[in-house]
C-alpha positions in Angstrom: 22.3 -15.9 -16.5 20.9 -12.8 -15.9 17.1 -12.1 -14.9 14.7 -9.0 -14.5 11.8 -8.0 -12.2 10.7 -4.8 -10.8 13.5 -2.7 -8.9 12.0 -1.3 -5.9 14.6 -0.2 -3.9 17.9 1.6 -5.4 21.7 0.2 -4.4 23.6 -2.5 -6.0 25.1 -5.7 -3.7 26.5 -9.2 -4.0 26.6 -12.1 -2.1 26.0 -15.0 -0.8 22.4 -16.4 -1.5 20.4 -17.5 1.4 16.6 -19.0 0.8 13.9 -17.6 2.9 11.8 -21.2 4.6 8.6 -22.0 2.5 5.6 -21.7 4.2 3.9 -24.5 6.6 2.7 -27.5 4.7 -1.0 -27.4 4.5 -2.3 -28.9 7.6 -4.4 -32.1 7.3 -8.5 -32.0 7.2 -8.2 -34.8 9.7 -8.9 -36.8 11.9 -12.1 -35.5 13.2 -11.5 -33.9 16.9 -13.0 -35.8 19.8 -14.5 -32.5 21.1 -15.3 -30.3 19.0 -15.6 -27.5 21.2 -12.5 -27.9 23.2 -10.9 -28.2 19.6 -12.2 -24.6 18.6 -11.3 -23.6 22.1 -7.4 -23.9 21.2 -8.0 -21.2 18.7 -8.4 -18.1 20.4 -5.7 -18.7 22.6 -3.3 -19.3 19.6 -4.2 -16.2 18.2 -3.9 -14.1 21.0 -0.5 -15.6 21.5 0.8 -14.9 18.0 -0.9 -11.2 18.2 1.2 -10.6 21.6 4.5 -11.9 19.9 4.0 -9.1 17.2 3.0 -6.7 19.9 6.2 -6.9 21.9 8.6 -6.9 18.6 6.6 -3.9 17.9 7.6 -2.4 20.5 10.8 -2.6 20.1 11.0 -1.0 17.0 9.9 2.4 15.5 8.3 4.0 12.1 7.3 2.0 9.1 8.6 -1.6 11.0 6.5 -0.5 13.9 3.2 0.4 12.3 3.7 -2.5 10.1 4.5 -5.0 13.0 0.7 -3.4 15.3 -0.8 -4.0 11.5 -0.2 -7.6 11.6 -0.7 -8.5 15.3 -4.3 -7.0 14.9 -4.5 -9.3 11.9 -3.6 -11.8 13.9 -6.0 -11.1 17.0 -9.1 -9.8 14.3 -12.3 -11.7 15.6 -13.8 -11.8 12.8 -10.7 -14.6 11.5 -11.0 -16.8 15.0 -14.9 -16.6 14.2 -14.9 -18.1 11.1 -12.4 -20.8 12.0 -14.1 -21.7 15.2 -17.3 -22.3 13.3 -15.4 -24.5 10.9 -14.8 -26.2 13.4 -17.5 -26.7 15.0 -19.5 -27.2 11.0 -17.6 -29.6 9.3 -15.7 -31.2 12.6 -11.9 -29.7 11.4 -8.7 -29.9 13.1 -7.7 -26.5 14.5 -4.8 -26.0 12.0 -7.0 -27.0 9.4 -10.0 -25.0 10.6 -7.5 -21.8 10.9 -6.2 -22.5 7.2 -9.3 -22.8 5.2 -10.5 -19.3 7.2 -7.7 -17.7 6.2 -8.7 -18.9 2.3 -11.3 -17.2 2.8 -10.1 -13.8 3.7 -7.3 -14.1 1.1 -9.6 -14.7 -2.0 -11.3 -11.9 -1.6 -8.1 -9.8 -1.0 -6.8 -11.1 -4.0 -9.7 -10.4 -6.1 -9.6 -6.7 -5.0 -5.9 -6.1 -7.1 -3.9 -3.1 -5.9 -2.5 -2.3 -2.8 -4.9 -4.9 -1.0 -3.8 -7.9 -3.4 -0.5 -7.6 -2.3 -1.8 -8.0 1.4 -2.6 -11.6 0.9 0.9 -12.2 1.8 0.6 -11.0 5.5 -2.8 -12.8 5.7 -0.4 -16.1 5.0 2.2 -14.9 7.6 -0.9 -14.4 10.3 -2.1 -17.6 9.1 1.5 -19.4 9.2 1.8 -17.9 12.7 -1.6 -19.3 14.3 -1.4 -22.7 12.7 2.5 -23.1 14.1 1.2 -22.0 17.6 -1.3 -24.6 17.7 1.0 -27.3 16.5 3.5 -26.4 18.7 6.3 -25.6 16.1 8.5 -22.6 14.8 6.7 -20.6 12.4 8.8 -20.7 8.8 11.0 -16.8 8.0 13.8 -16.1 7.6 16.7 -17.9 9.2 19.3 -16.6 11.6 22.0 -14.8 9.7 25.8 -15.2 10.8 27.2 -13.3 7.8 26.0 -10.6 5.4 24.0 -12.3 2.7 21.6 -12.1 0.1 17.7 -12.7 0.8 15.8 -14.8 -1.5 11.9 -16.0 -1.6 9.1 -16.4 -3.2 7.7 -13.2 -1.4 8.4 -12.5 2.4 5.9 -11.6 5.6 5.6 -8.4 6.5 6.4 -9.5 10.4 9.8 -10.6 9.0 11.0 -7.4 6.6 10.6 -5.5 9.6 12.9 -7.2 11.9 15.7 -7.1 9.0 18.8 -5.9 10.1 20.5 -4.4 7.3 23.8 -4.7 8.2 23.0 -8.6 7.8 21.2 -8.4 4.7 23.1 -7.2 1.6 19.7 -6.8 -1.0 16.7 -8.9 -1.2 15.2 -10.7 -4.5 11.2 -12.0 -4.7 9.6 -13.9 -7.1 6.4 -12.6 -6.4 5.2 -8.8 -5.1 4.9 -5.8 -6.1 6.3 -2.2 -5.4 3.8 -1.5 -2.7 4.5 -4.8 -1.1 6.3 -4.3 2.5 9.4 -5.6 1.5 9.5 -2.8 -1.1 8.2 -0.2 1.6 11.0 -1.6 4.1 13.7 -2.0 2.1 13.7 1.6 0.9 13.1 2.5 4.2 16.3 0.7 5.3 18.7 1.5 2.5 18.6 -2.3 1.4 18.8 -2.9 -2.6 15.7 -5.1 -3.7 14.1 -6.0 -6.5 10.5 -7.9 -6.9 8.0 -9.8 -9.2 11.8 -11.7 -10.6 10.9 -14.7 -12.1 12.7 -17.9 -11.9 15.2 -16.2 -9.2 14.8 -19.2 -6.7 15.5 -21.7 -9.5 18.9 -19.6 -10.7 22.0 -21.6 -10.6 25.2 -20.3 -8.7 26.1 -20.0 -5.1 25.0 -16.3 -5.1 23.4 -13.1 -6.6 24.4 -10.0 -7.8 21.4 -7.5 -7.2 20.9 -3.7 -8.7 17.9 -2.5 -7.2 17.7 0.1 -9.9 17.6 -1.4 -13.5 15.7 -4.5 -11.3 18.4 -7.0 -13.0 19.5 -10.3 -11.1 22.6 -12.7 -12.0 23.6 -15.2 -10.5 27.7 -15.1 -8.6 29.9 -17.0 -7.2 28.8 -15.5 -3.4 31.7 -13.5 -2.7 30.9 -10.5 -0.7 31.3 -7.2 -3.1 30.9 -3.8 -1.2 27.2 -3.0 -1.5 26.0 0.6 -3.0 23.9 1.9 -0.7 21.6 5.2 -1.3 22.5 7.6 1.9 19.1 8.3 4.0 18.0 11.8 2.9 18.0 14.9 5.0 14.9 16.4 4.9 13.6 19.7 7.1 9.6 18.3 6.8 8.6 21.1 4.3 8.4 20.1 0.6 9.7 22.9 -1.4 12.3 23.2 -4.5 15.4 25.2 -4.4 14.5 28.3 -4.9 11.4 28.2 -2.6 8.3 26.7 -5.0 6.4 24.7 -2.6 5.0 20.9 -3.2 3.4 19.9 -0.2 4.4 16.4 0.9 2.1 14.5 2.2 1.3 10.8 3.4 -0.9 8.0 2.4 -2.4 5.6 5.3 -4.6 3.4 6.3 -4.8 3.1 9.7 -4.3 4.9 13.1 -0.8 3.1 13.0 -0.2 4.5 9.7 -0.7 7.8 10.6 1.5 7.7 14.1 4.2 6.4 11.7 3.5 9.0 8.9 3.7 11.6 12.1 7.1 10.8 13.7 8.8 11.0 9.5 7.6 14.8 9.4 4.4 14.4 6.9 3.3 17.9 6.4 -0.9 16.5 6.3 -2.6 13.2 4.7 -3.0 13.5 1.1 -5.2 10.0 1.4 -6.5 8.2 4.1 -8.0 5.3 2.3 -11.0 4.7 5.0 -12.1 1.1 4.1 -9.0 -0.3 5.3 -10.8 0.4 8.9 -13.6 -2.4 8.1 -11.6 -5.3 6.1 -13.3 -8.0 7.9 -16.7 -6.3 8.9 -19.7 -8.4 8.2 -22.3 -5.5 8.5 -21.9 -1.8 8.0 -20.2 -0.5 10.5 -22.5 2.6 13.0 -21.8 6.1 12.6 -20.6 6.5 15.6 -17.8 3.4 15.6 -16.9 4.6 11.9 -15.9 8.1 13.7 -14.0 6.7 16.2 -11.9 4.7 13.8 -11.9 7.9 11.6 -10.9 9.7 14.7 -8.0 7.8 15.8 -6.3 8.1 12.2 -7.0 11.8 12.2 -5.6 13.0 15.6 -1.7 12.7 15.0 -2.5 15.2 12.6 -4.5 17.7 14.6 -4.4 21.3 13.0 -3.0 20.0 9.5 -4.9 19.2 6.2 -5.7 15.3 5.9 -7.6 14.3 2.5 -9.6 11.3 3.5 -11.1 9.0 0.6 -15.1 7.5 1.3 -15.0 3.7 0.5 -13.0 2.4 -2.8 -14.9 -0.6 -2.2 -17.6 -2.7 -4.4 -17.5 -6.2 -5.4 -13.9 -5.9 -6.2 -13.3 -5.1 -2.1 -13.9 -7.5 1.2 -15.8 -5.3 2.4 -18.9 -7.8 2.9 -21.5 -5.5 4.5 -21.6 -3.8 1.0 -23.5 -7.2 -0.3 -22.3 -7.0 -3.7 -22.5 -9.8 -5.7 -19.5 -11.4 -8.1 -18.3 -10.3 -11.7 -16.3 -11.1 -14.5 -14.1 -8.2 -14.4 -14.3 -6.3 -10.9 -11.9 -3.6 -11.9 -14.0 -2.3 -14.9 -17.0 -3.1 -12.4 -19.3 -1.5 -9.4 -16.4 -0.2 -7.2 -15.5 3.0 -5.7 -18.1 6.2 -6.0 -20.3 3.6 -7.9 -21.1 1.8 -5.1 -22.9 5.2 -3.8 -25.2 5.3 -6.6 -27.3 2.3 -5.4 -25.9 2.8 -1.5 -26.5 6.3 -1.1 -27.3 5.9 2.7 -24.3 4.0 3.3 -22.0 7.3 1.5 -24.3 9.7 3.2 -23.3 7.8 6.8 -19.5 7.8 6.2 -19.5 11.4 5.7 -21.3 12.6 8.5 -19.0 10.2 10.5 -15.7 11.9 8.5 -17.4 15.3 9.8 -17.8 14.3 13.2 -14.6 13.1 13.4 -12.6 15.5 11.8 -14.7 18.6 14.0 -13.0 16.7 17.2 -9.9 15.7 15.9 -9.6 19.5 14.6 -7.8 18.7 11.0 -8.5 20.5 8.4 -10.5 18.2 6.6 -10.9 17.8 3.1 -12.7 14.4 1.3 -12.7 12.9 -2.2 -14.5 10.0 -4.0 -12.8 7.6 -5.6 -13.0 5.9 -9.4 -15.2 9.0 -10.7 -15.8 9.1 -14.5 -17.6 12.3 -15.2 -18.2 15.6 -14.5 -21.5 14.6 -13.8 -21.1 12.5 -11.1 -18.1 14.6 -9.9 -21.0 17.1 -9.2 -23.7 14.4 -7.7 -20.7 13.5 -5.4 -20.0 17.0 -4.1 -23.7 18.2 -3.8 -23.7 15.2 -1.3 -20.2 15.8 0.6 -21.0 19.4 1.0 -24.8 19.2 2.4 -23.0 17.1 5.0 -20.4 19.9 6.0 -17.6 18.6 4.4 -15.6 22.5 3.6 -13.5 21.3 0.5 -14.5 18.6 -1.8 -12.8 16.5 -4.4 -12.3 13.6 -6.7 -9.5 10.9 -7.8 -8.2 11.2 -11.0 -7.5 7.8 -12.2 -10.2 6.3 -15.6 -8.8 7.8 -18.4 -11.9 9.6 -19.1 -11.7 11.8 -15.4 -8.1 13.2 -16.9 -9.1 13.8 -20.5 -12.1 15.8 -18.9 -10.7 17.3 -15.8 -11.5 20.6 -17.3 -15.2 20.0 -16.6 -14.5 17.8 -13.1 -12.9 20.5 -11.7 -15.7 23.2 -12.5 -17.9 21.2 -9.9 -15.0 20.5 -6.9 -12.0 22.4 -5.0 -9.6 19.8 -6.0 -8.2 16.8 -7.5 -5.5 14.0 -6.8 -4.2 11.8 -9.5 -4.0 7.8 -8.3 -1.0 6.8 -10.5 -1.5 3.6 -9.8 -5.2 2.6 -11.0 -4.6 5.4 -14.2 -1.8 3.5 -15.4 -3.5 0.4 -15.3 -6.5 1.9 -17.4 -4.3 3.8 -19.8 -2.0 0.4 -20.4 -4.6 -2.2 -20.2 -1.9 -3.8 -17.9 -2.4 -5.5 -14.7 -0.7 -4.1 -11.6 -0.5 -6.9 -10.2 0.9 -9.6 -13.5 4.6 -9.1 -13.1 4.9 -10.2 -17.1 3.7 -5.9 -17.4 4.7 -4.9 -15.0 7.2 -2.3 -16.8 3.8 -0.9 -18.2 2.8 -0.2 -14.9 6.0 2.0 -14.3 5.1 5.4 -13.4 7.8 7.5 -15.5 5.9 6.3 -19.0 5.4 9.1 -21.1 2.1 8.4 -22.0 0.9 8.4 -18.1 3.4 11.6 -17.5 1.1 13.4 -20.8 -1.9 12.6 -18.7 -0.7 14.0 -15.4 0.5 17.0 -17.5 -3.2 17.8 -18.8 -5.0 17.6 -15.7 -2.4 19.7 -13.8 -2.8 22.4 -16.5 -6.7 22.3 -16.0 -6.5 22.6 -12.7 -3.7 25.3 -12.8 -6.3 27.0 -14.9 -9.3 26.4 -12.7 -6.5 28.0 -9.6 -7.1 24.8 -8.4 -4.5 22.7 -6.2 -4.1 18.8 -8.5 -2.1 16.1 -5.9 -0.8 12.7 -7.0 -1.3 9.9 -4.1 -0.1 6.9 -6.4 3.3 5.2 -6.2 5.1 7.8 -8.7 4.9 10.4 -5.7 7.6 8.2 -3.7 10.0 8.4 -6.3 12.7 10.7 -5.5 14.2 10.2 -9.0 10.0 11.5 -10.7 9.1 13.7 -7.9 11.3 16.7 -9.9 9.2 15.8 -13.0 6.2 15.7 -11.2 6.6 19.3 -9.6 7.4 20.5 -13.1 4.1 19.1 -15.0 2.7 21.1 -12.0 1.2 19.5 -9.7 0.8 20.9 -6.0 1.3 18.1 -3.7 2.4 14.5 -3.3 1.3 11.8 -1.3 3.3 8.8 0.0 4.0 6.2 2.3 5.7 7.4 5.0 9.0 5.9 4.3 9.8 8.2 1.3 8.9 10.9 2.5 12.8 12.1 3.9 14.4 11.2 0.2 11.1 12.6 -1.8 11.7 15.6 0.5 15.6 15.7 -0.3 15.5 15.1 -4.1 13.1 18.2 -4.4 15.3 20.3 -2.4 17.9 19.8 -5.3 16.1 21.5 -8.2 14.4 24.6 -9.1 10.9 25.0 -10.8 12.9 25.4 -14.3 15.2 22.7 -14.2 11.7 20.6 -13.0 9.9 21.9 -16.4 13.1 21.1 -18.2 12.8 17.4 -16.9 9.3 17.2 -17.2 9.1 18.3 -20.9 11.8 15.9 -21.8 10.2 13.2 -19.5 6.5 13.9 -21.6 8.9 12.6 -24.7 11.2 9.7 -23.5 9.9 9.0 -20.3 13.3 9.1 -17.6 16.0 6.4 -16.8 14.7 3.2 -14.9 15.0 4.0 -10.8 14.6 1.7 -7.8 11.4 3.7 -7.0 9.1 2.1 -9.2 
């Protein structure tokens, strides 16, 4: 029998199947505690333990797995996650455990409703969540088990905690039921040569003692477990400038999120940041965080990358986001809703703040700073949005390019800022009417469709035009296999996760700027073969 999801990681393997542990069983809402106090006491001790587990694995490690492994132990020690769960507590008279898992509810519903990149961190919000309630019950937190033999990983989706203690010598290719290709088993499994596919459904039903993976068409079928030589893509050389063969540069650049983000982006030879996505620094903020603690947590992602150009992005937030000191209320469809520059339009203070603090901080850090607003529809509001960036010193302004309308009018958008960068990832939702995060379209949501690639075409001729530089920052820059088509529809930079960087890098290094217009015109037509990138 064979079965499809999303290839996310290229290389072909079979073997053995091996089922990741479900998580905990949801703990009981009773009995009430005796004390209820010395009950919520247990908590922030649990917590810190968990956090200082993740802390010395983290350690021990380096890149991705390391800024991925600081990520989740400050998930695990964030106040703002004991607070609520002591005060559930100490409300309604819970268990610990239970107090802990109805807190973490909490955070991951609004996570979920924000789709994208911050959907898909609901998963490490369970693994925090599956870490604190085993530390208070005194048991072994469910992962993955201890392998003796190479095998084949399967689950419904897997922590981030445990994809970054894989060791691929161990772990043939991994399969997922659920995620998405920005999840972290997609990040780390590229990152570690390991074949994987995601978002297959039915895989931990499928009969057979073990799985035949091929992380590039994303197929699955089942085996009968005997170890086959796995296929494994070599780890790129890469000299940390993006340019083609015969010298035409594409800067390469790195998405991130956080100050361990940017260390990580750092030590793999990012050449700048093409997006800092900034509200990642106040998840779990209840009220709007001062000027001067937003430019300290500005600060601390901008100094690895003192002296280069870093593109940070104001708040992609709204009622879509968790970002509860913005007070918005709930709606039927929050992607089509208040999110993003939006927001601004009723909060002007609030923008007007985060870019004096982006100003502060990047004067000390000493980047070379440039700043965009995300989910902008118009020329018009392209222009409202600069006017404001600019009286507050910002040197180089810009815009995202992802609602259909920005790209059929990037002509006029760019007449009002220095630049544009194309977010692959929300344009292809628009432009397919396809949830990124519904694996049943999730081939809609592939970045090598020719309809998209027509798209990115148009608003790198306008800016070409304008003599204006046009970036992508969504999942199609980390494909080695699209960056070459890409380059030839013209655009000027790419931004990534850190990971891809090195095989990005390599595969550019290949071609020349006629063989990339070559691909690109045929790409504009057909679209380009299926590749573990997507």
């Amino acid at each position: 029998m064979h079965l499809s999801g999303v290839g996310v990681s290229p290389g072909r393997a079979a073997g053995p199947r091996v089922l990741v542990a479900v998580a905990l069983p949801e703990p009981a809402a009773g009995p009430a505690p005796d004390d209820v106090e010395a009950e919520a006491g247990k908590i922030g001790p649990a917590a810190a333990e968990v956090a200082a587990r993740l802390s010395d694995r983290a350690r021990c490690v380096t890149g991705e797995a390391r800024a991925i492994l600081e990520t989740t132990a400050l998930m695990a020690g964030d106040p703002a996650l004991v607070t609520t769960a002591k005060r559930l507590v100490r409300e309604r008279s819970l268990p610990a455990p239970r107090a802990v898992w109805e807190a973490a509810a909490e955070f991951s519903e609004a996570l979920s409703a924000s789709g994208g990149y911050l959907a898909e961190r609901v998963r490490d919000i369970a693994d925090v969540r599956d870490r604190i309630v085993a530390a208070l019950l005194g048991v072994d937190p469910p992962g993955i088990p201890e392998l003796t033999s190479p095998s084949v990983l399967v689950a419904r989706d897997l922590a981030p905690a445990d994809t970054a203690g894989l060791d691929p010598d161990l772990v043939l290719a991994l399969v997922t039921e659920e995620g998405g290709p920005t999840s972290h088993t997609a990040i780390l499994a590229r990152a570690l040569g390991i074949p994987a596919v995601v978002a297959c459904a039915g895989v931990l039903a499928l009969d057979g003692p073990g799985l035949t993976v091929d992380g590039d068409s994303g197929t699955v079928v089942a085996s009968d477990g005997t170890v086959r030589a796995r296929a494994r893509t070599p780890r790129a050389a890469w000299d940390g400038t993006g340019r083609l063969a015969d010298g035409h540069r594409v800067k390469l650049l790195a998405n991130v999120g956080s100050a361990a983000d940017a260390r990580a982006a750092a030590e793999a030879g990012a050449e700048g940041i093409g997006l800092f996505r900034t509200e990642f620094c106040f998840l779990s903020a209840s009220d709007e965080p001062a000027e001067a603690r937003q430019r300290e947590a500005y600060g601390a992602v901008l100094e690895p990358f003192a002296g280069k150009p870093v593109v940070v992005r104001t708040l992609d937030a709204g009622s879509d986001k968790p970002l509860a000191f913005l007070g918005m209320g709930a709606e039927p469809n929050p992607a089509l809703g208040v999110r993003g520059l939006r927001v601004a339009f009723d909060r002007p203070d609030v923008l007007d703040r985060q870019l004096a603090a982006i100003a502060g901080a990047a004067e000390a850090t000493g980047v070379e700073l440039s700043v965009m607003a995300p989910m902008v529809a118009t020329a018009a509001e392209a222009a409202w949005f600069a006017a404001r960036a600019r009286a507050a010193g910002v040197p180089r302004v810009g815009v995202m390019i992802e609602i259909p309308a920005a790209a059929l009018c990037a002509k006029e958008i760019l007449a009002e800022v220095d630049f544009v960068s194309v977010g692959t990832n929300d344009l292809a939702q628009y432009v397919f009417a396809a949830d990124r995060q519904l694996g049943a379209v999730a081939e809609l949501n592939a970045p090598d469709q020719p309809a998209l690639l027509r798209l990115v075409g148009s608003v790198a001729e306008a800016a070409d035009a304008a003599g204006k530089p046009a970036g992508i920052c969504g999942e199609a820059a980390a494909s080695p296999a699209l960056a070459p088509v890409l380059a030839g529809l013209g655009v000027t930079s790419l931004s990534m996760n850190a990971v891809a960087l090195a095989s990005v890098g390599a595969a550019l290094r290949a071609v020349d700027l006629a063989t990339c217009r070559d691909a690109a015109a045929k790409a504009k037509e057909t679209g380009i073969e299926p590749t573990g990138s997507r």
